[in-house]
GUMARTOR-666950 format. One record per residue (C-alpha): residue in three letters; x, y, z. Coordinates in steps of 0.25 Angstrom, whole numbers, plus 5000, padded with zeros to 4 digits. Layout:
BEGIN
ALAXYZ/...
This chain:
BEGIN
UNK530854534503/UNK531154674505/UNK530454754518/UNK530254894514/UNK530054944530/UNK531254884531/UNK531954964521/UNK531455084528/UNK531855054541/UNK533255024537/UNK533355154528/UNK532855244540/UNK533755194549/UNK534755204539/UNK534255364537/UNK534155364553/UNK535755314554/UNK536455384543/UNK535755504543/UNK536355584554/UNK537555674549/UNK536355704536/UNK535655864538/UNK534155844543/UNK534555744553/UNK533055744560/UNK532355734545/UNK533255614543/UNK532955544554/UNK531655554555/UNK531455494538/UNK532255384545/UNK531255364558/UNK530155374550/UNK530755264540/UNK531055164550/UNK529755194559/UNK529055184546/UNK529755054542/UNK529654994555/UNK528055014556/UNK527954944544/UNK528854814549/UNK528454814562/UNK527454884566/UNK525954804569/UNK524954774557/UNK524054814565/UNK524554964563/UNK525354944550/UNK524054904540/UNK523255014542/UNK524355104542/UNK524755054531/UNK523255044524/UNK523155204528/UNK524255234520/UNK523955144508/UNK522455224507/UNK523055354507/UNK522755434495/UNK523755464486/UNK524055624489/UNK524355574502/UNK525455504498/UNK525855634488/UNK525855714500/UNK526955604508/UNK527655584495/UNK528055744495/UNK528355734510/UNK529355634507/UNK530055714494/UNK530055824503/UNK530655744515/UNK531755674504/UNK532155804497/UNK532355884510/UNK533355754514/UNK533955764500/UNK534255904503/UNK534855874516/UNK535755774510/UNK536155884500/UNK535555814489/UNK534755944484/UNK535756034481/UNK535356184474/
């Protein structure tokens, strides 16, 4: 079976390695930390922190995840356009 923290992990430290010679080197990087601390908390890190971490999150109410979800567009067309992806 599959581990999803451990498709995270690998993928930021794909972002972390591969995205060097990319414009917005710091904003790169730090999606990349964030993916693999992210990742690696949820693997790793003790139950004891991990459940009601994760039961915080899971009894949020649902603007609040609206609010993250605009973050994270914003975040991905701001890389998009560093890549050159949005072009006038």
């Amino acid at each position: 079976m599959l581990r999803w923290e451990a498709v995270s992990i690998i993928l930021g430290l794909l972002l972390l390695i591969w995205s060097a010679p990319l414009p917005h080197q710091p904003l790169w990087w730090m999606t990349g930390a964030a993916m693999v601390i992210k990742g690696g908390f949820l693997t790793w890190g003790p139950a004891a922190w991990r459940a009601p971490l994760l039961s915080w999150c899971f009894a949020r109410e649902a603007v609040d995840y609206r609010f993250v979800g605009l973050w994270l567009c914003m975040l991905a067309v701001l890389l998009l356009h560093a890549l050159g992806l949005l072009h006038q």
